[in-house]
VEXMI-702559 format. One record per atom (N, C-alpha, C, CB): residue number from 1; x, y, z. Coordinates in steps of 0.05 Angstrom, whole numbers, plus 5000, padded with zeros to 4 digits. Glycine has a CB too. Example, Ala and Ser with C-alpha at 12.3 -4.5 7.8 and 13.67 -1.06 7.14 Angstrom:
<site num="1" x="5264" y="4886" z="5156"/>
<site num="1" x="5246" y="4910" z="5156"/>
<site num="1" x="5264" y="4934" z="5156"/>
<site num="1" x="5226" y="4911" z="5181"/>
<site num="2" x="5257" y="4955" z="5142"/>
<site num="2" x="5273" y="4979" z="5143"/>
<site num="2" x="5258" y="5001" z="5157"/>
<site num="2" x="5282" y="4988" z="5114"/>
% end
This chain:
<site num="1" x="1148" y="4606" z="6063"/>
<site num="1" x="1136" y="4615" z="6087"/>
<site num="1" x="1130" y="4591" z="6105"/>
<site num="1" x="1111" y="4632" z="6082"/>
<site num="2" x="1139" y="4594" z="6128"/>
<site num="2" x="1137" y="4564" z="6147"/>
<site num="2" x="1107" y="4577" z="6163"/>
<site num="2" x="1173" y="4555" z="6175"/>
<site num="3" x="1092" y="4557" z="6168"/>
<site num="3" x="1068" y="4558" z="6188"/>
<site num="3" x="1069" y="4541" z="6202"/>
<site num="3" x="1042" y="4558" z="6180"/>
<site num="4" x="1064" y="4555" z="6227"/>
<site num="4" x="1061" y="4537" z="6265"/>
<site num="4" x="1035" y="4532" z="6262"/>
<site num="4" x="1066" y="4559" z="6301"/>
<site num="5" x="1047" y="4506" z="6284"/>
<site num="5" x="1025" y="4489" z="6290"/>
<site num="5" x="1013" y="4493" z="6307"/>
<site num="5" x="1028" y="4468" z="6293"/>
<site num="6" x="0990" y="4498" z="6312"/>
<site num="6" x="0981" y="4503" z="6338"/>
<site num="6" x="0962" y="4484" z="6348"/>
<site num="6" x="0971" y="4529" z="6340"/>
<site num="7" x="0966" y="4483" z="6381"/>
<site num="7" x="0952" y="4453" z="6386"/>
<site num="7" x="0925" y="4462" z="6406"/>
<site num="7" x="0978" y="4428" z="6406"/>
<site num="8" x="0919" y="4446" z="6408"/>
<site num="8" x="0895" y="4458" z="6435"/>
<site num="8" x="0903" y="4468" z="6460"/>
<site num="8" x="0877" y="4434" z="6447"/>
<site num="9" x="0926" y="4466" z="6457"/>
<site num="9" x="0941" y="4473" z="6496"/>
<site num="9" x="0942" y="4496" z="6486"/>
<site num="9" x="0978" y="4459" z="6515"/>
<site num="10" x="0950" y="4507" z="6463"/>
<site num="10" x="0947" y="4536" z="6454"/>
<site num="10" x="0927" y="4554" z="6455"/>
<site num="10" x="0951" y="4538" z="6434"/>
<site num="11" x="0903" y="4538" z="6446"/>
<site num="11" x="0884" y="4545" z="6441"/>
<site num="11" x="0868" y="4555" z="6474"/>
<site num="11" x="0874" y="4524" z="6423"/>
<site num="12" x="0870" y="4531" z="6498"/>
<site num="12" x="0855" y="4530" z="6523"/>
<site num="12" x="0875" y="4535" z="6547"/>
<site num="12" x="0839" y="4500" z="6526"/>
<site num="13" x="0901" y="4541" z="6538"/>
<site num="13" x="0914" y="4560" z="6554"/>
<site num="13" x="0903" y="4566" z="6582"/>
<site num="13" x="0914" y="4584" z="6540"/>
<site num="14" x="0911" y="4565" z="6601"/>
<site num="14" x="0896" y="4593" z="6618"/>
<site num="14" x="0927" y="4605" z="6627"/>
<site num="14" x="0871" y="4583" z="6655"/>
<site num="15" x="0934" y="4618" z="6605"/>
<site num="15" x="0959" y="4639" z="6603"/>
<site num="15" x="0947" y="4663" z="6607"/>
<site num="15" x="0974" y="4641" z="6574"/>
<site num="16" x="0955" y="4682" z="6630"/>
<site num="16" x="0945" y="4699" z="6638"/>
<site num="16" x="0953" y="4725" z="6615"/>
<site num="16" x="0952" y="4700" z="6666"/>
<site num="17" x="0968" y="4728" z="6600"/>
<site num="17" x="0976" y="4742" z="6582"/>
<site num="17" x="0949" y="4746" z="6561"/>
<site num="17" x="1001" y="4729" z="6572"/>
<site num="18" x="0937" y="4768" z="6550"/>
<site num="18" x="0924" y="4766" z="6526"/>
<site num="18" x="0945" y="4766" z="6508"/>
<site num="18" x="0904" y="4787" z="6521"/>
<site num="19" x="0928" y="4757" z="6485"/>
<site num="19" x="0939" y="4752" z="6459"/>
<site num="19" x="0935" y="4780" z="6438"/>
<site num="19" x="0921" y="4724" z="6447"/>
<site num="20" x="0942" y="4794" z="6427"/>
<site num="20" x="0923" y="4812" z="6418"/>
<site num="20" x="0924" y="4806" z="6391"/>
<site num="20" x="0927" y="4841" z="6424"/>
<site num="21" x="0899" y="4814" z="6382"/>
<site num="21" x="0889" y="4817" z="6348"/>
<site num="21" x="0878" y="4840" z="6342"/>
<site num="21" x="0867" y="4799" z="6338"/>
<site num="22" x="0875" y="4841" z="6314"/>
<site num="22" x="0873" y="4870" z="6302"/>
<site num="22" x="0853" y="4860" z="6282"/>
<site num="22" x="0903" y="4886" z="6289"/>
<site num="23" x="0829" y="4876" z="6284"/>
<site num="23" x="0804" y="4887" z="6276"/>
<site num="23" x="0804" y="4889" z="6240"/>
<site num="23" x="0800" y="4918" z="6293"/>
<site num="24" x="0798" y="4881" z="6217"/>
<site num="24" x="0800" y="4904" z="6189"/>
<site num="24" x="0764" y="4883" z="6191"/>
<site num="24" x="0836" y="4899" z="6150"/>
<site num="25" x="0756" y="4914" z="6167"/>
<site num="25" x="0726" y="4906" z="6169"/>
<site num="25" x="0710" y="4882" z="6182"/>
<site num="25" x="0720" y="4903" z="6147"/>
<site num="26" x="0719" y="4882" z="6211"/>
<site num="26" x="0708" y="4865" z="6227"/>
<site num="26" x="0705" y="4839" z="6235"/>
<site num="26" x="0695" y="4869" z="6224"/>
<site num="27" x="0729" y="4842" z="6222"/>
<site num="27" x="0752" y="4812" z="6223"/>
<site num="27" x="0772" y="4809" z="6226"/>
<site num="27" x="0756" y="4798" z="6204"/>
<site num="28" x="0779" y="4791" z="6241"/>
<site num="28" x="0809" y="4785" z="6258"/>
<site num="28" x="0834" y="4781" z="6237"/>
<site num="28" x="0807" y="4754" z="6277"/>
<site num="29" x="0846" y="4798" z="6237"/>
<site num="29" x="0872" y="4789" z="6210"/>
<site num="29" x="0895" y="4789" z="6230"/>
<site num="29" x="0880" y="4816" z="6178"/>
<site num="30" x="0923" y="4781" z="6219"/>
<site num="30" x="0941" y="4783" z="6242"/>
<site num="30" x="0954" y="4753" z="6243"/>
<site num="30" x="0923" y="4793" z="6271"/>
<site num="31" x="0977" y="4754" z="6271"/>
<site num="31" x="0986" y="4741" z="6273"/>
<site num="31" x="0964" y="4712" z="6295"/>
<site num="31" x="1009" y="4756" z="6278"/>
<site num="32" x="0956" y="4723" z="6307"/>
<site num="32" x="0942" y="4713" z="6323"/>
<site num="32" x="0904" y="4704" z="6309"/>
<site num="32" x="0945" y="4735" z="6347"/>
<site num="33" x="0904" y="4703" z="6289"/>
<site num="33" x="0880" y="4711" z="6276"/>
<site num="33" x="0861" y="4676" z="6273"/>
<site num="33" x="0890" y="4730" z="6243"/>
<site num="34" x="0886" y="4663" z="6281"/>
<site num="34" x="0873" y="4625" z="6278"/>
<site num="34" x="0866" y="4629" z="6305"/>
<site num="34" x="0899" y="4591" z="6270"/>
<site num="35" x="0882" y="4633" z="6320"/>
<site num="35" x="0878" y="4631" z="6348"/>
<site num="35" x="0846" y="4631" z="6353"/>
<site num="35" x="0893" y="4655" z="6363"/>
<site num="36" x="0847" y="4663" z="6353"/>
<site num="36" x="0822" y="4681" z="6355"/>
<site num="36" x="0797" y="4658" z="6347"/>
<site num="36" x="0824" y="4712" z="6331"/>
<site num="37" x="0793" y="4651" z="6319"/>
<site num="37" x="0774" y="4634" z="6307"/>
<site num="37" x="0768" y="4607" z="6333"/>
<site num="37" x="0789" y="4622" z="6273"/>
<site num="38" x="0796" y="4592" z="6333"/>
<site num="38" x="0796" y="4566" z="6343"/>
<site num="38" x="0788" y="4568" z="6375"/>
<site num="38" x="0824" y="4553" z="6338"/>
<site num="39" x="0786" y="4590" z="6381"/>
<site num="39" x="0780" y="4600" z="6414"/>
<site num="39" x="0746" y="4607" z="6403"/>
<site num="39" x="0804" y="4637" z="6430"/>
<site num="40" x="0736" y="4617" z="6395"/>
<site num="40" x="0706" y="4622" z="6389"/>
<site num="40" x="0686" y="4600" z="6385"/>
<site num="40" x="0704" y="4638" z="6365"/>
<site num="41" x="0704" y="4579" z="6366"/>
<site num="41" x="0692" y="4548" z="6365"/>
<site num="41" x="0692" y="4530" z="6391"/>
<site num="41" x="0709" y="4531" z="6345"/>
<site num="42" x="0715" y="4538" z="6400"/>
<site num="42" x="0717" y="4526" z="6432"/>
<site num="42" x="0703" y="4529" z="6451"/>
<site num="42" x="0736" y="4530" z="6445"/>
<site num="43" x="0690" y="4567" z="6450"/>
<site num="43" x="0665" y="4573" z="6474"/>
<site num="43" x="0643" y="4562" z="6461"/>
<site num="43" x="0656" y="4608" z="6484"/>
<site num="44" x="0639" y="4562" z="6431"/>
<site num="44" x="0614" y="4556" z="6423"/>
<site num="44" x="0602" y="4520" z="6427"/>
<site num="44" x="0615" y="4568" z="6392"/>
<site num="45" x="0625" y="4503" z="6426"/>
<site num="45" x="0615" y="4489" z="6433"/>
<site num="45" x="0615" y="4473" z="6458"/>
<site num="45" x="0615" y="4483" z="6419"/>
<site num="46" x="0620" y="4491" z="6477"/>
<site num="46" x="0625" y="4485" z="6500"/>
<site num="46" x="0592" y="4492" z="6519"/>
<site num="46" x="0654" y="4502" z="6508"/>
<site num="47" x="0579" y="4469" z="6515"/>
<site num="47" x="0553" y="4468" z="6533"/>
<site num="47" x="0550" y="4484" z="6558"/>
<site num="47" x="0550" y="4441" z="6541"/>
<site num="48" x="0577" y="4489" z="6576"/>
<site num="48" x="0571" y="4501" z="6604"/>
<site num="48" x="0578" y="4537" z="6589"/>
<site num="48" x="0600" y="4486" z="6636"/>
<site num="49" x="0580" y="4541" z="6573"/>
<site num="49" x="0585" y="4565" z="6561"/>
<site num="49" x="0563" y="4582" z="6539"/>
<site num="49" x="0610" y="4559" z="6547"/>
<site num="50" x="0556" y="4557" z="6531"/>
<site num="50" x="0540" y="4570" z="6503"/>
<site num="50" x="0521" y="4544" z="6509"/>
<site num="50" x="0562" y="4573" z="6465"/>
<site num="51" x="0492" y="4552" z="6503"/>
<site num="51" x="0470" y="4543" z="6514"/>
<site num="51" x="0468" y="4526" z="6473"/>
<site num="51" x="0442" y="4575" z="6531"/>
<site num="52" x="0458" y="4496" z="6484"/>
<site num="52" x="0451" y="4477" z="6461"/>
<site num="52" x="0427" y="4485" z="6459"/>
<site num="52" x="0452" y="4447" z="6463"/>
<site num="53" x="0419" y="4475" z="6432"/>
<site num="53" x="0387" y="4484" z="6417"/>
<site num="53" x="0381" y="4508" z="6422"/>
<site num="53" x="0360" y="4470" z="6428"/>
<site num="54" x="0393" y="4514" z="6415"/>
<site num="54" x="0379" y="4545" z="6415"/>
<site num="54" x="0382" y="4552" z="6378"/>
<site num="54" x="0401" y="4575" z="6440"/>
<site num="55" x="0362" y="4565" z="6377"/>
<site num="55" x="0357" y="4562" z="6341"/>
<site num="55" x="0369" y="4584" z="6329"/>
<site num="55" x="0323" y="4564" z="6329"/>
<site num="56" x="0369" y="4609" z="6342"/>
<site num="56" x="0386" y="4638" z="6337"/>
<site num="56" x="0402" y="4647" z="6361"/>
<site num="56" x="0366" y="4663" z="6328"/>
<site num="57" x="0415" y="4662" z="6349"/>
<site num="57" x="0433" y="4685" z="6366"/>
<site num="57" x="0417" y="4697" z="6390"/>
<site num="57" x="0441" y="4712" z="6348"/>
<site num="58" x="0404" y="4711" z="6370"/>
<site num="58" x="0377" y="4731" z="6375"/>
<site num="58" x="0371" y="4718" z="6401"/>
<site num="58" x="0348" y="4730" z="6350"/>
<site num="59" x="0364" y="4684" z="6407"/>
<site num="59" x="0346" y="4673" z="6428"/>
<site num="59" x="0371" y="4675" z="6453"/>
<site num="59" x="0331" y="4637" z="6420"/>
<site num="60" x="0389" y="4678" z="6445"/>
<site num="60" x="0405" y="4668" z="6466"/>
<site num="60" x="0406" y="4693" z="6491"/>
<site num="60" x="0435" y="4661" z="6452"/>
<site num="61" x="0402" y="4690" z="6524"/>
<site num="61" x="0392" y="4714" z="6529"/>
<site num="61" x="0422" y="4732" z="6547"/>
<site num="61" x="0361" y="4709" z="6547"/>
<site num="62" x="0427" y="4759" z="6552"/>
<site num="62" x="0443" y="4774" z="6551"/>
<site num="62" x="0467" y="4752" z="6571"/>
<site num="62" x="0431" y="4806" z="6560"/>
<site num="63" x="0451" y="4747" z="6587"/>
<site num="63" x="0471" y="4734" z="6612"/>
<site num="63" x="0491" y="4718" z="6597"/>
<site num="63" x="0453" y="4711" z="6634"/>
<site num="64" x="0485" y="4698" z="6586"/>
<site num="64" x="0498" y="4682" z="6573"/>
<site num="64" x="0512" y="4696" z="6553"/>
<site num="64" x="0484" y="4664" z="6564"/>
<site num="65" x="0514" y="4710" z="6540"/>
<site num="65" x="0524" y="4731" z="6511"/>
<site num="65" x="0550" y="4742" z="6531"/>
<site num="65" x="0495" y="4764" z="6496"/>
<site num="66" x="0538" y="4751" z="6554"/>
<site num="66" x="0561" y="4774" z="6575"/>
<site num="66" x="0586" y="4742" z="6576"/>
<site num="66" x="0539" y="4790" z="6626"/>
<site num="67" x="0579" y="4725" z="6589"/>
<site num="67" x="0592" y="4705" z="6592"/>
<site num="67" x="0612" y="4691" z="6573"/>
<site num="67" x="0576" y="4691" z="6599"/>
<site num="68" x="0601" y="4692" z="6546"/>
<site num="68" x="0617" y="4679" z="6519"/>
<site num="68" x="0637" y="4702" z="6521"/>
<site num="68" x="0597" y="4677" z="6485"/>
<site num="69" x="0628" y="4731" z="6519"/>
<site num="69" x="0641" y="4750" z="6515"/>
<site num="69" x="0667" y="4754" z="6529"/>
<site num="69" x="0625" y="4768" z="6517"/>
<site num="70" x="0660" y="4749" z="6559"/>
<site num="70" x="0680" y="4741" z="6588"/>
<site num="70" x="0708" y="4725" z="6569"/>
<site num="70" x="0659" y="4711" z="6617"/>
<site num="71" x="0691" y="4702" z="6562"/>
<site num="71" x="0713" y="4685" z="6555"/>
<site num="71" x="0733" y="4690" z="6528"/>
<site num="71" x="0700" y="4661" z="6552"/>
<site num="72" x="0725" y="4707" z="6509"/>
<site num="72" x="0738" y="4714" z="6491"/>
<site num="72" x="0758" y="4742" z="6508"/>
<site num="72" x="0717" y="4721" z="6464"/>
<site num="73" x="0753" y="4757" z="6527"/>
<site num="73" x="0764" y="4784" z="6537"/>
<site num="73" x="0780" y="4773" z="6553"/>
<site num="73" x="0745" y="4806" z="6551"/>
<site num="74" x="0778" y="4741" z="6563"/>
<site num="74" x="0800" y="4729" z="6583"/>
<site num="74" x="0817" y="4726" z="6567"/>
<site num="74" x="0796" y="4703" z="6599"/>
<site num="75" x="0822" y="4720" z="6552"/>
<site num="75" x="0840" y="4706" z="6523"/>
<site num="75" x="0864" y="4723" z="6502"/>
<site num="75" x="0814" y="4698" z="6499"/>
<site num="76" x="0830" y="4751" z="6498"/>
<site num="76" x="0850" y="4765" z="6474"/>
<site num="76" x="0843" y="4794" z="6483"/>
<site num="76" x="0840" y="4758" z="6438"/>
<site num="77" x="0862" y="4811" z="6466"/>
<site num="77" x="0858" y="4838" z="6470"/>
<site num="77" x="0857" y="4849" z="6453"/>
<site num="77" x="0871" y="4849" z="6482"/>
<site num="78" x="0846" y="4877" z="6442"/>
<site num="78" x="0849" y="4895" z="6422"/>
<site num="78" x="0839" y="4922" z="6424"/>
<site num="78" x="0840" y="4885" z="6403"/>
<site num="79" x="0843" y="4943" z="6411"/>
<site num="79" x="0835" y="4961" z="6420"/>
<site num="79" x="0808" y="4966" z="6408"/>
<site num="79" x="0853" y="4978" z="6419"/>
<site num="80" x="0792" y="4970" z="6422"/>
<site num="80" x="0754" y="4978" z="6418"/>
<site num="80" x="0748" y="4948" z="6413"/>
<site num="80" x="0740" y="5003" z="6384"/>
<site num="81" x="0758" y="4926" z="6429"/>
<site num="81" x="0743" y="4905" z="6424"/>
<site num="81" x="0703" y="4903" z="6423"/>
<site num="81" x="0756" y="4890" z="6445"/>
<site num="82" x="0696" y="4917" z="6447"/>
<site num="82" x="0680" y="4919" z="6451"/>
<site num="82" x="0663" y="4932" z="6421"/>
<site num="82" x="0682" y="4929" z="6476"/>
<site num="83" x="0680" y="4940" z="6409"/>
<site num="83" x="0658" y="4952" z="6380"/>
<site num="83" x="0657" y="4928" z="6361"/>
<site num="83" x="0672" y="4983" z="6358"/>
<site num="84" x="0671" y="4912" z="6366"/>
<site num="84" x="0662" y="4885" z="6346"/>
<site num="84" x="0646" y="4861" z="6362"/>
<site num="84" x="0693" y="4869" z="6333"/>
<site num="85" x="0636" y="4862" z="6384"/>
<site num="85" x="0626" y="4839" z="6397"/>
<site num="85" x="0599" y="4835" z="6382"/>
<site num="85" x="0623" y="4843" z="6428"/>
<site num="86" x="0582" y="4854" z="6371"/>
<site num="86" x="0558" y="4845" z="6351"/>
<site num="86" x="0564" y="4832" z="6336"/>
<site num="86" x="0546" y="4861" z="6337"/>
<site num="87" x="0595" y="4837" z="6322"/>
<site num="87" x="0599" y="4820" z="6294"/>
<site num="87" x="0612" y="4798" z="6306"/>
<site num="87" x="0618" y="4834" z="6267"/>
<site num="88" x="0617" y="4791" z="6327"/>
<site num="88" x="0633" y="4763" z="6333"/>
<site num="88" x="0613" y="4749" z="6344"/>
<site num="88" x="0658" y="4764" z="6352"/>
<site num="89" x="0591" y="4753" z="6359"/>
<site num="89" x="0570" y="4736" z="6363"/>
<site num="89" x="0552" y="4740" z="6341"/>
<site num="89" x="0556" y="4739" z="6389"/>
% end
């Protein structure tokens, strides 16, 4: 089995196309399923996106959550995404 490489231009794209992934108990499996991960690490540590020091989830407040969320819905698609956004933040 050969595996691609995928680089950060992959990852930060602004390819207007979504990517889609598929959901099993609330986790990304699939072809696209590194992607998905390596795009979540990318909003999270991206300061103008996701607020530093903050000690929980919980503190972080909706505005900012709507915004991370923005950036994963720019990216990927699936169907009832919106029913896994609790388990992805």
């Amino acid at each position: 089995m050969k595996h691609s490489q995928t680089t950060e231009k992959d990852v930060g794209s602004s390819n207007p196309t979504n990517l889609k992934v598929t959901f099993y108990n609330n986790r990304t499996v699939g072809a696209n399923n590194n992607l998905f991960s390596r795009h979540l690490g990318k909003i999270v540590r991206d300061h103008n996106i996701c607020p530093l020091g903050v000690p929980s989830w919980h503190d972080i407040n909706q505005e900012k959550l709507n915004h991370m969320w923005a950036a994963v819905e720019h990216k990927f698609l699936s169907v009832h995404m919106n029913d896994h956004r609790d388990h992805i933040f």
